[in-house]
KOLTI-87895 format. One record per residue: residue in one letter; chain; x, y, z of N, C-alpha, C in turn. Coordinates in Angstrom, 3 decimals, always signed. Atoms other than C-alpha are relative to their C-alpha. Layout:
# KOLTI-87895
 type mol     n_c1     n_c2     n_c3    ca_c1    ca_c2    ca_c3     c_c1     c_c2     c_c3
    a   A        X        Y        Z        X        Y        Z        X        Y        Z
...
//
This chain:
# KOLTI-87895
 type mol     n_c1     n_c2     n_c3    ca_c1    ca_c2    ca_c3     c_c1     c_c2     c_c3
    x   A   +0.406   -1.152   +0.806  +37.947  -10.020   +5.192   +0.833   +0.068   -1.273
    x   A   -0.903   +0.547   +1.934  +38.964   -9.882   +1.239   +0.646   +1.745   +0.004
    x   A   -0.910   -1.233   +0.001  +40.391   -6.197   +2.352   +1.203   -0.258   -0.481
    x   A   -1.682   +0.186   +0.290  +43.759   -5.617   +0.678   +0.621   -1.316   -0.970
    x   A   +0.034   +1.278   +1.042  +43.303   -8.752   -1.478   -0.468   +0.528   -1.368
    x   A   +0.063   -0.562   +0.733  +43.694   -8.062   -5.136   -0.941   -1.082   -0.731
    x   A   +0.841   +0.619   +0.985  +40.769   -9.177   -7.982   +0.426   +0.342   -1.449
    x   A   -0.562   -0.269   +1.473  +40.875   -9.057  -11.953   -1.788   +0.355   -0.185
    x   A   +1.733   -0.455   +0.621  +37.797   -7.459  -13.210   +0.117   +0.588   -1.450
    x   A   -0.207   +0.376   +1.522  +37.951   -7.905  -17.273   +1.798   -0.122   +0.329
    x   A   -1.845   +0.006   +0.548  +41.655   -7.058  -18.294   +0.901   +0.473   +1.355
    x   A   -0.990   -0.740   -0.851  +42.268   -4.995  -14.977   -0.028   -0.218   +1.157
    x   A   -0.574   -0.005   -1.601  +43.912   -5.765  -11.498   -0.549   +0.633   +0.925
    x   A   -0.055   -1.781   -1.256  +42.436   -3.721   -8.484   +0.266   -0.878   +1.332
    x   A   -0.448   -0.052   -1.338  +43.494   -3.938   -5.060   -1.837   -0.164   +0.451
    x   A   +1.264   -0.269   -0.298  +40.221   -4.304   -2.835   +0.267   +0.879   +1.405
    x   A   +0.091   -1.255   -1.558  +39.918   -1.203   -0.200   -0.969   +0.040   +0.536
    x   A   +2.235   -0.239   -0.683  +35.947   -1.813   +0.777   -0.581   -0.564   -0.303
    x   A   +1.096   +1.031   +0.577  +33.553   -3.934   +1.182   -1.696   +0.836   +0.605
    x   A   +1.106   -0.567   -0.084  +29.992   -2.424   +1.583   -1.696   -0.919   +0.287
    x   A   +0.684   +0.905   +0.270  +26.542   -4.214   +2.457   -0.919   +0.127   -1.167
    x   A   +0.332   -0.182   +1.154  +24.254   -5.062   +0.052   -1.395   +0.867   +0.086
    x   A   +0.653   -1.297   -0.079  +22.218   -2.100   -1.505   -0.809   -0.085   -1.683
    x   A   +0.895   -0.241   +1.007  +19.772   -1.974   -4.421   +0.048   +1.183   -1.066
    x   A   -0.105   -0.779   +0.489  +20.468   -0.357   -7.368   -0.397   -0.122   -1.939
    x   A   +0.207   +0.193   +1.601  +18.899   -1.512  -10.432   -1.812   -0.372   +0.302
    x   A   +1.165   +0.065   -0.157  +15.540   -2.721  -10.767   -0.897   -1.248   +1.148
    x   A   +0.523   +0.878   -1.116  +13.146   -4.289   -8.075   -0.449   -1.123   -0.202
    x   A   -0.003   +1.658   +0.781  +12.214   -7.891  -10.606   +1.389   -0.200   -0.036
    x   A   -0.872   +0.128   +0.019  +15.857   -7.949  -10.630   +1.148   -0.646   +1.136
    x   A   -0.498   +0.843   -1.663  +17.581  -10.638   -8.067   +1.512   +1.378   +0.433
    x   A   -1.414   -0.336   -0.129  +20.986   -8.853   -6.368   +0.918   -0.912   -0.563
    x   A   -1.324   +0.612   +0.344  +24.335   -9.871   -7.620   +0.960   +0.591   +0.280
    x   A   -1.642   -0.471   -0.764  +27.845   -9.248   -6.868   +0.757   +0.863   -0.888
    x   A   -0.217   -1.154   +0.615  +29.017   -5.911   -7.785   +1.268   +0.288   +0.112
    x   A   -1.394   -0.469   -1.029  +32.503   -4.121   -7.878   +0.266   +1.281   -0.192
    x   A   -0.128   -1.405   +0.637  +33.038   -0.465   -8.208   +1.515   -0.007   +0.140
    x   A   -2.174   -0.405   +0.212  +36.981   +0.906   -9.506   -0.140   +1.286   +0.011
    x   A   -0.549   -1.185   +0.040  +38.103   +4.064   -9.531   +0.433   +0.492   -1.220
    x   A   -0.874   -0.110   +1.731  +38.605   +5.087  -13.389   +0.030   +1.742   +0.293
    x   A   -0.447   -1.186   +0.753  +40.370   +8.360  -14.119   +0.195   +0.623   -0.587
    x   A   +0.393   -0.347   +1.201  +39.645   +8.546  -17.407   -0.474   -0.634   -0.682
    x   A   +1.278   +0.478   +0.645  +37.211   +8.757  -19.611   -0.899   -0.617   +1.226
    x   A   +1.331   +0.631   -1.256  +34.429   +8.039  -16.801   -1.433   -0.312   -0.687
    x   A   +1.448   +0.053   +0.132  +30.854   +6.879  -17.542   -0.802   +0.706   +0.511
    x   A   +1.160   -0.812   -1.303  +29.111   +8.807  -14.750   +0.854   +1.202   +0.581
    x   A   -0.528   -0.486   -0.443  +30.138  +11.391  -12.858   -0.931   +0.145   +1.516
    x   A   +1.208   -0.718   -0.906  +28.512  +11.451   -9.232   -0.243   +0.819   +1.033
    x   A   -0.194   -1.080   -0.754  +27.491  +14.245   -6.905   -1.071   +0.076   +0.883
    x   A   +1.083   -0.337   -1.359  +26.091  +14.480   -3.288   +0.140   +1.160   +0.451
    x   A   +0.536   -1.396   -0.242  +24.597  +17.596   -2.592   -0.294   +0.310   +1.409
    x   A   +0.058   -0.385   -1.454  +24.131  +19.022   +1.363   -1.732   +0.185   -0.310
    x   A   +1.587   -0.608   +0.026  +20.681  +20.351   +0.510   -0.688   +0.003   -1.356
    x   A   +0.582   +0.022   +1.256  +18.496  +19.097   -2.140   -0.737   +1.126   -0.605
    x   A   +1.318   -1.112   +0.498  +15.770  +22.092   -2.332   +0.903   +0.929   -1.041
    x   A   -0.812   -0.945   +0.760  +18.749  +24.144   -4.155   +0.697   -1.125   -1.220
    x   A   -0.605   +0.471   +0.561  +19.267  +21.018   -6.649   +0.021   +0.725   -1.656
    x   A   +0.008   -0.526   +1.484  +18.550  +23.381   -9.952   +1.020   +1.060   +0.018
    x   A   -1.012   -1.178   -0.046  +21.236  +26.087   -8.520   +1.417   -1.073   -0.270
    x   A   -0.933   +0.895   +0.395  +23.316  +22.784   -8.404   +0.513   -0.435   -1.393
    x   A   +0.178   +0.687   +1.528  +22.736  +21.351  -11.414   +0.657   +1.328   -0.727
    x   A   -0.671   -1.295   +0.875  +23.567  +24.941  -13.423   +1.424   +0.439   +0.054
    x   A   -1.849   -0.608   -0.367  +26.970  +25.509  -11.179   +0.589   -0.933   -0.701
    x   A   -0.434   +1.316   +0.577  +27.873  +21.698  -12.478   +0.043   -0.347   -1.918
    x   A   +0.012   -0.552   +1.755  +26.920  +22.707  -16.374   +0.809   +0.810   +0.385
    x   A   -0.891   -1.253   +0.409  +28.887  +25.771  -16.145   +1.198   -0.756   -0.203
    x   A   -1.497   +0.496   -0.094  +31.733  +23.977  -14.723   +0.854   -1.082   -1.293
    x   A   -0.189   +0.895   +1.081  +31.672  +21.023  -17.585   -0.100   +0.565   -1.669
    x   A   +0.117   -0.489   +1.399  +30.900  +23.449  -20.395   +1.775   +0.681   -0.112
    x   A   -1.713   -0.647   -0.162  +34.345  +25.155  -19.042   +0.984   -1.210   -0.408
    x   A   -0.747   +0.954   -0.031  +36.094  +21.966  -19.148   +0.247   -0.835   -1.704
    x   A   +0.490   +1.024   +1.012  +34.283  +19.722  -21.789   -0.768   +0.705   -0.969
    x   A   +0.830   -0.246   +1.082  +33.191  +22.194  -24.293   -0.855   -0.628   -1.028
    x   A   +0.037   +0.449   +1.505  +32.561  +19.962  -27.287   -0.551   -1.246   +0.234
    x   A   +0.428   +0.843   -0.173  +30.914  +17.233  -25.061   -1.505   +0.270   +1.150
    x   A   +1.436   -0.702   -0.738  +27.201  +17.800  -24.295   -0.108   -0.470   +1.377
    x   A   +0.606   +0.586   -1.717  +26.206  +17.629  -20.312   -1.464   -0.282   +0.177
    x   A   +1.286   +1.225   -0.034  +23.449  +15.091  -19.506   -0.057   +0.200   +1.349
    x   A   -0.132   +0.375   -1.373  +22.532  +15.175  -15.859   -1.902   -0.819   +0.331
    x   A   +1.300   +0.627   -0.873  +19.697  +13.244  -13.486   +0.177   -0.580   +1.048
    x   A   +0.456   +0.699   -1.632  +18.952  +12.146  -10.218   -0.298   -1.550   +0.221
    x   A   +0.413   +1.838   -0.348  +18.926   +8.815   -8.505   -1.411   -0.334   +0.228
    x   A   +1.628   +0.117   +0.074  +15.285   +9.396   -7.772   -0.646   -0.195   -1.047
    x   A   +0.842   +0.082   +1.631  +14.409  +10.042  -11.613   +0.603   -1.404   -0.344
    x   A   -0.544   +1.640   +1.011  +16.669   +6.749  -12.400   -0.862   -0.612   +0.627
    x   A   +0.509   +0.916   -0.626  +15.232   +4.839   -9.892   -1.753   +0.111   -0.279
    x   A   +1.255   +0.842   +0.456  +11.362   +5.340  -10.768   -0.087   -0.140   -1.432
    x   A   +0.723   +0.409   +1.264  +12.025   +5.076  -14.429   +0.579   -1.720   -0.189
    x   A   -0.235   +1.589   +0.455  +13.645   +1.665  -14.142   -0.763   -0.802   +0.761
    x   A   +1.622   +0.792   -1.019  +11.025   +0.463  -11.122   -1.351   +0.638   -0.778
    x   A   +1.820   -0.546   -0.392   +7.949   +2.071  -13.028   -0.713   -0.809   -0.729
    x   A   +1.057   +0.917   +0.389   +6.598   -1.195  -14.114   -0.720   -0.551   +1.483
    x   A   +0.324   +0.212   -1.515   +6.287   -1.856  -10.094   -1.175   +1.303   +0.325
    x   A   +1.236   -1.052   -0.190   +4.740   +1.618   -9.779   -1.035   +0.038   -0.335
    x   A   +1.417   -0.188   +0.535   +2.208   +1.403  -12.181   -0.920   -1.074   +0.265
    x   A   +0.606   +1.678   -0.788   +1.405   -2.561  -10.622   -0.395   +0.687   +1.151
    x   A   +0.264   -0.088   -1.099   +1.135   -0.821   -7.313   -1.575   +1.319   -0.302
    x   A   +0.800   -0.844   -0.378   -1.021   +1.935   -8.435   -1.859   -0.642   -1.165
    x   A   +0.812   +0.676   +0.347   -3.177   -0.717  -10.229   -0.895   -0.848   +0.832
    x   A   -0.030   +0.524   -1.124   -3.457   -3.007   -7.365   -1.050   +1.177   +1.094
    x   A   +0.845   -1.050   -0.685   -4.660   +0.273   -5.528   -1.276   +0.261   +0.026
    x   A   +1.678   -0.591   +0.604   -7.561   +1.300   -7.683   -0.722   -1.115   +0.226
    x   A   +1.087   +0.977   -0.707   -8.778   -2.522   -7.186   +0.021   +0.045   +0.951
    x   A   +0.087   -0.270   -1.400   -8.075   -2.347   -3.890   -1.672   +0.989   +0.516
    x   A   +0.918   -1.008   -0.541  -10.345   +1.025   -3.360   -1.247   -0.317   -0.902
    x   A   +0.905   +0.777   +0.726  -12.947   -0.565   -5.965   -0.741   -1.089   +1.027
    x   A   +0.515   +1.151   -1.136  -13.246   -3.702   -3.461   -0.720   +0.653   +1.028
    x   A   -0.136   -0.900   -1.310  -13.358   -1.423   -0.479   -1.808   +0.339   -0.424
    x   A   +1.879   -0.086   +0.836  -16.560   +0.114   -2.707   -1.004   -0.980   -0.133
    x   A   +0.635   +1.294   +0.092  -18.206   -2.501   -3.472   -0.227   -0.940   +1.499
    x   A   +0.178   +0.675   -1.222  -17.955   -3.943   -0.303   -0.938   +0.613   +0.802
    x   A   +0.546   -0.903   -0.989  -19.019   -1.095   +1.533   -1.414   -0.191   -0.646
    x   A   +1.200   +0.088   +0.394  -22.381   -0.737   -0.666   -0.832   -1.494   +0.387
    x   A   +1.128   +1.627   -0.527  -23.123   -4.832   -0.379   -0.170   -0.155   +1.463
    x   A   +0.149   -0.169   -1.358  -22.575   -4.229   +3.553   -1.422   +0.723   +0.492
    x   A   +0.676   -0.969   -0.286  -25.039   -1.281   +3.353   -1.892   -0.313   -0.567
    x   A   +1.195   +1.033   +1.036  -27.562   -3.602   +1.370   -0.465   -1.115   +0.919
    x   A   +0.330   +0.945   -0.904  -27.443   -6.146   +3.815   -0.221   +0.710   +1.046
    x   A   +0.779   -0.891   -1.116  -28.344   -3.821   +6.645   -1.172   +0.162   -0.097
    x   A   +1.083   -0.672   +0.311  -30.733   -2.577   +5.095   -1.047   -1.100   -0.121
    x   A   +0.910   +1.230   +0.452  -32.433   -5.748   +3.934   -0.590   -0.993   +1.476
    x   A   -0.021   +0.167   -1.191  -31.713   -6.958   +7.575   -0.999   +0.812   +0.743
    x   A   +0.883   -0.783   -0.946  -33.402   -4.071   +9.478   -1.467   +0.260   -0.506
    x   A   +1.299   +0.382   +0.409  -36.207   -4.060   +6.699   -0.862   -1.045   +0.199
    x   A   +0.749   +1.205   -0.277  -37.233   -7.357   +7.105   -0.481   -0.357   +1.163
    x   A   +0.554   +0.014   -1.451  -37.566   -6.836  +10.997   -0.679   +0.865   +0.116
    x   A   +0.393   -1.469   -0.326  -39.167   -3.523  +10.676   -1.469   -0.356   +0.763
    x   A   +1.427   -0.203   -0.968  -42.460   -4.587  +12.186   +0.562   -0.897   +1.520
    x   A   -0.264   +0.360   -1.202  -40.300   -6.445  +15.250   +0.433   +1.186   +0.838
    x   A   -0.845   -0.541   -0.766  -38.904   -3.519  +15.656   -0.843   +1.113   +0.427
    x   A   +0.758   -0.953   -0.159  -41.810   -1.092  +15.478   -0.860   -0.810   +1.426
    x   A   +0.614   +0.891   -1.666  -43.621   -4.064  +18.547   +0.751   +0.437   +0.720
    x   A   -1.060   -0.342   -1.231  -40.311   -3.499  +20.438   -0.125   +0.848   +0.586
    x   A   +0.113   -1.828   -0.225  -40.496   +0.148  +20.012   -1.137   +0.083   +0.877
    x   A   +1.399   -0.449   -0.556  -44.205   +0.085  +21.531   -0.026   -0.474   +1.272
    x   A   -0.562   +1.024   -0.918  -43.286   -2.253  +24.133   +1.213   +0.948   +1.303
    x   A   -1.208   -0.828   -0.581  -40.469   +0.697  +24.963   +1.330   -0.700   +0.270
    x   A   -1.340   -0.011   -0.120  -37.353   -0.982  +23.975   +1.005   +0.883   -0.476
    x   A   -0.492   -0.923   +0.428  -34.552   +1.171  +23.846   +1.051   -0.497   -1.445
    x   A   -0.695   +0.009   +1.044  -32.597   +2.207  +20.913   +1.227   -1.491   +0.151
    x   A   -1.103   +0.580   -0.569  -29.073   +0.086  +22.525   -0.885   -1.881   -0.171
    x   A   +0.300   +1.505   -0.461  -31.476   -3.202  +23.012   -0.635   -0.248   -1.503
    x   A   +0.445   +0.067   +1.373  -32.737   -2.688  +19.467   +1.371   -0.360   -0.736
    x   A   -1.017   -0.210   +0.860  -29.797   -2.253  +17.958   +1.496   -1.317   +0.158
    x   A   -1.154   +0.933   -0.101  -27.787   -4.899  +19.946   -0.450   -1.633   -0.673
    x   A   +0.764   +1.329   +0.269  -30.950   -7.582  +19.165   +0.398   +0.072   -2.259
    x   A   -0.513   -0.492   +1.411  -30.011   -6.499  +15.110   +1.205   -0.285   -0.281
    x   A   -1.370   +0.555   +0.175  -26.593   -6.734  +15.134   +0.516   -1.094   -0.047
    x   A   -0.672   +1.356   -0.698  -25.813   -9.789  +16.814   +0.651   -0.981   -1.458
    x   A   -0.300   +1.030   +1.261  -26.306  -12.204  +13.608   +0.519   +0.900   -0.844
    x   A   -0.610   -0.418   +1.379  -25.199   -9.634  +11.092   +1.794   +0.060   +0.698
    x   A   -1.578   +0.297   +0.099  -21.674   -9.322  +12.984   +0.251   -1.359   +0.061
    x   A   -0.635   +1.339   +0.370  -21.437  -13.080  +13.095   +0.172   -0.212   -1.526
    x   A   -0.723   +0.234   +1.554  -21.183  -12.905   +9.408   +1.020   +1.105   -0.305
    x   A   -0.902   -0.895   +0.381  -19.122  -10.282   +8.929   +1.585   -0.630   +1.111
    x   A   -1.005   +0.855   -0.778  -16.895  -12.088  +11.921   +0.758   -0.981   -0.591
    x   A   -0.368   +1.511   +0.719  -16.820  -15.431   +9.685   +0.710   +0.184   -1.424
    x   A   -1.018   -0.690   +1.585  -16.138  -13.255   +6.552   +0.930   +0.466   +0.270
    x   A   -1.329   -0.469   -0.977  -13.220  -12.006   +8.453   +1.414   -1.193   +0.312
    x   A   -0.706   +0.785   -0.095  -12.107  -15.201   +9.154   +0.812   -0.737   -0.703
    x   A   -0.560   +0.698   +1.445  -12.304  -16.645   +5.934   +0.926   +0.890   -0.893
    x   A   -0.612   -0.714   +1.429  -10.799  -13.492   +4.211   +1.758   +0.276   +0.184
    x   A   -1.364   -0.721   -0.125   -7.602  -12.660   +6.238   +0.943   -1.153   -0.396
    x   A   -0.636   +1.338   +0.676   -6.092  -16.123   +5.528   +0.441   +0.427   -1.557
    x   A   +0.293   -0.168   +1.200   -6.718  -15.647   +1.856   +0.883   +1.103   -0.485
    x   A   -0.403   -1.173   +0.028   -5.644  -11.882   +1.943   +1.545   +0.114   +0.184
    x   A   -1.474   +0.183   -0.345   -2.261  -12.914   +3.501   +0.842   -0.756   -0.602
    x   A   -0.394   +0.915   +0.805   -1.467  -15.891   +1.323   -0.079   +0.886   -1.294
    x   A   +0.758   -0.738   +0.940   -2.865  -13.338   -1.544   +1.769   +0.819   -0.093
    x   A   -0.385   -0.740   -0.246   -0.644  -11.028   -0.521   +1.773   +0.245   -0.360
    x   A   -1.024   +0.663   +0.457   +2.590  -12.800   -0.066   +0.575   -0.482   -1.251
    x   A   -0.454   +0.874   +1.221   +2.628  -14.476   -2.869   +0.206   +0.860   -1.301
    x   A   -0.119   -0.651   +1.087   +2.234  -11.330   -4.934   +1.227   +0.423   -0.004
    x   A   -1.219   -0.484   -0.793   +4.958   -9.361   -2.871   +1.652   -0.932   -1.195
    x   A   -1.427   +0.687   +0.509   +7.793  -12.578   -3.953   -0.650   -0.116   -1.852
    x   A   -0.486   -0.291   +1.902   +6.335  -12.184   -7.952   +0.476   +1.143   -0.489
    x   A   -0.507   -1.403   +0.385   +6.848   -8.577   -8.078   +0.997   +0.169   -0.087
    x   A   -1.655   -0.610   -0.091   +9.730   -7.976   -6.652   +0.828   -1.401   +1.129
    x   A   -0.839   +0.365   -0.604  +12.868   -9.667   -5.183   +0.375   +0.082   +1.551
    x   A   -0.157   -0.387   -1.484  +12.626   -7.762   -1.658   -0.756   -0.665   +0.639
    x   A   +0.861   +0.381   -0.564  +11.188   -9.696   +0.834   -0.089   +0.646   +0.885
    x   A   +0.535   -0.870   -1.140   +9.050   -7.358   +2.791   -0.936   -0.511   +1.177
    x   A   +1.066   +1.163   -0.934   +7.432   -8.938   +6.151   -1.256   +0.615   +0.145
    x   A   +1.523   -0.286   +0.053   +4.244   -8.679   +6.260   -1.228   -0.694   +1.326
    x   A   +0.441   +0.317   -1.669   +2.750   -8.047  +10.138   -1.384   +0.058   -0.515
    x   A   +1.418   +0.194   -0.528   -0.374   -8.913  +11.457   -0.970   +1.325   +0.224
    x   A   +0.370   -1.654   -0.411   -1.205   -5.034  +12.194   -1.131   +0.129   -1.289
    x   A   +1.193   -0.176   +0.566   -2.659   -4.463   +8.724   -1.202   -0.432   -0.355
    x   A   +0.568   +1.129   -0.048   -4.655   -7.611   +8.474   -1.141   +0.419   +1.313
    x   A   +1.433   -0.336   -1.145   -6.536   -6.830  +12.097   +0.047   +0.887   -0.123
    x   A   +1.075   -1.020   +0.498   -7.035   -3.374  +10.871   -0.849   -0.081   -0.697
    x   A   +0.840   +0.036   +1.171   -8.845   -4.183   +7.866   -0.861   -0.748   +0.512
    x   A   +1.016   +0.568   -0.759  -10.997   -6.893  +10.122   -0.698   +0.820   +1.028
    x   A   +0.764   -0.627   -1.354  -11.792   -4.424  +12.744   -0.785   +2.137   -0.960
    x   A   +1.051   -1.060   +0.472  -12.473   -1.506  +10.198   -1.646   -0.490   -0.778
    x   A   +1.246   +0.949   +1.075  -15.306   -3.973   +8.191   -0.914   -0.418   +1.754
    x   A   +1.225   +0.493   -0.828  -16.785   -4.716  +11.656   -0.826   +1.568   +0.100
    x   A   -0.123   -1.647   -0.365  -16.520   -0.731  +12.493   -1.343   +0.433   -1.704
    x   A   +0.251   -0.244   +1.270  -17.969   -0.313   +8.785   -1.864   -0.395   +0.412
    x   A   +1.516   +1.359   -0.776  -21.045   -3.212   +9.783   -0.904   +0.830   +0.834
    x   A   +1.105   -0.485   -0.672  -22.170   -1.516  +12.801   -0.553   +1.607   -0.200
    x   A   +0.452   -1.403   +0.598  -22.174   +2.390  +11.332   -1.029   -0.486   -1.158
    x   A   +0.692   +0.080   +0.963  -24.163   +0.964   +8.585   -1.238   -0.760   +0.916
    x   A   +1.114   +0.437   -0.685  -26.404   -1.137  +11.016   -0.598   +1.217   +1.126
    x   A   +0.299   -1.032   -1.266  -26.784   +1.758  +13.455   -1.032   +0.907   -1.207
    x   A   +0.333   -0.565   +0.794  -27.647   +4.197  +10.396   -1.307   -0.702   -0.303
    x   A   +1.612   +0.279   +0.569  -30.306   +1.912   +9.116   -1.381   -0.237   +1.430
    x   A   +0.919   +0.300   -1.767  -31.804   +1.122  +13.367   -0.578   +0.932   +0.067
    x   A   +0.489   -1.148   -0.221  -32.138   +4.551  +13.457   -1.087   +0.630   -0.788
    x   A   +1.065   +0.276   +1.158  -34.093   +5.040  +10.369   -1.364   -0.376   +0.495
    x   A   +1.639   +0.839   -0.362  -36.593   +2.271  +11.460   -0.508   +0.490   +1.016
    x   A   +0.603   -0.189   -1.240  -36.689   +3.979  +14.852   -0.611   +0.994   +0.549
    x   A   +0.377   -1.336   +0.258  -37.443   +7.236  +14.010   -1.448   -0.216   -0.317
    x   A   +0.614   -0.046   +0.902  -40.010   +6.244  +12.152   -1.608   -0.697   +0.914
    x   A   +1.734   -0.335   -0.736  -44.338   +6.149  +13.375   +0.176   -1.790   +0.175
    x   A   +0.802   +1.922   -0.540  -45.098   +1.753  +15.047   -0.684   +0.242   -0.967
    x   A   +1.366   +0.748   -0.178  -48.089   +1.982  +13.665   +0.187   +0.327   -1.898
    x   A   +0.062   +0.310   +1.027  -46.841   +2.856  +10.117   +1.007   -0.926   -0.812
    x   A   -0.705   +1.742   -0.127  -44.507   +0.015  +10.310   -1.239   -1.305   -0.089
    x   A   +1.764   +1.093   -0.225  -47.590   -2.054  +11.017   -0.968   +0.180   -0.512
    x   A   +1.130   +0.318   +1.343  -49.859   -0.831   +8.614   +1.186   -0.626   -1.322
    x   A   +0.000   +0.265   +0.935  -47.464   -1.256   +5.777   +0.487   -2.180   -0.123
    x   A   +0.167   +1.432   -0.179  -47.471   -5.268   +7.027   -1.416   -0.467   -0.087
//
């Protein structure tokens, strides 16, 4: 341990009393490096202050002016929060993430509608198998499972092909952004496959029902 072992940091000597792990304090494109904090007693750059209870930080902040206007008349008081530092030096990350988002929920759109298109185009194009079935007295469940079948095998295969893609996608953005490597489980990946099947059959059910509601025989005239 480098405890009690002395360094030179520019012109000045310090003793080392602490070593700390490592902690993030500048910006998130920014690799870590090896830091040293001293103890200056005058003239300070910063001054910093942990508070018991944030919700009272503007009663804080005012007791902390008073006290420095008492002291430091003739030297204006500047104050801010590690929260305000920290998203104005990360808010090229923020505004990437809340970019990223809107395509995100764009895709999501778009997806959902071409899903709801292919149902539709799907259960239209059977509509007179399904109005025979119907007459025949198959139920809703045997309708709906004979319908499905092939449309979740594509949505299965698009699943297959996308989470690969999505995860490599994903990763690779993660280590350009930023420096943190965040792991990235399997959890959200088979949510997003099992909400797009979930998605599939509410949109195939929605349109079954439609066709099933609806008169055989004017299914079969408009053929």
């Amino acid at each position: 341990m480098p405890i009690g072992k002395t360094i030179k940091l520019g012109n000045k000597t310090s003793k080392i009393i602490g070593v700390v792990k490592d902690f993030r304090f500048d910006n998130l494109y920014w690799p870590l490096g090896p830091t040293a904090f001293s103890i200056v007693n005058n003239n300070p750059n910063y001054i910093l202050i942990k508070t018991k209870n944030s919700q009272n930080l503007n009663s804080v902040i005012e007791q902390v002016k008073s006290t420095w206007n008492e002291f430091s008349p003739n030297i204006p008081f500047n104050s801010f929060t590690l929260e305000n530092y920290f998203n104005d030096v990360n808010a090229d990350a923020y505004i990437s993430s809340k970019i990223f988002g809107m395509l995100g929920a764009l895709a999501i759109l778009y997806s959902g509608l071409g899903l709801l298109a292919l149902a539709s185009f799907a259960v239209r194009k059977r509509r007179k198998e399904i109005a025979i079935r119907k007459t025949l007295g198959a139920s809703m469940p045997i309708i709906l499972a004979m319908l499905s079948k092939d449309f979740m095998k594509l949505v299965i295969i698009a699943d297959i092909v996308a989470v690969p893609l999505a995860y490599l996608l994903s990763k690779s953005l993660i280590e350009l952004q930023s420096t943190i490597r965040v792991p990235l489980g399997a959890g959200i990946f088979i949510f997003t496959a099992l909400f797009a099947l979930a998605v599939a059959i509410i949109f195939i059910i929605a349109q079954v029902y439609k066709a099933a509601v609806d008169n055989p025989v004017d299914s079969l005239k408009c053929e």
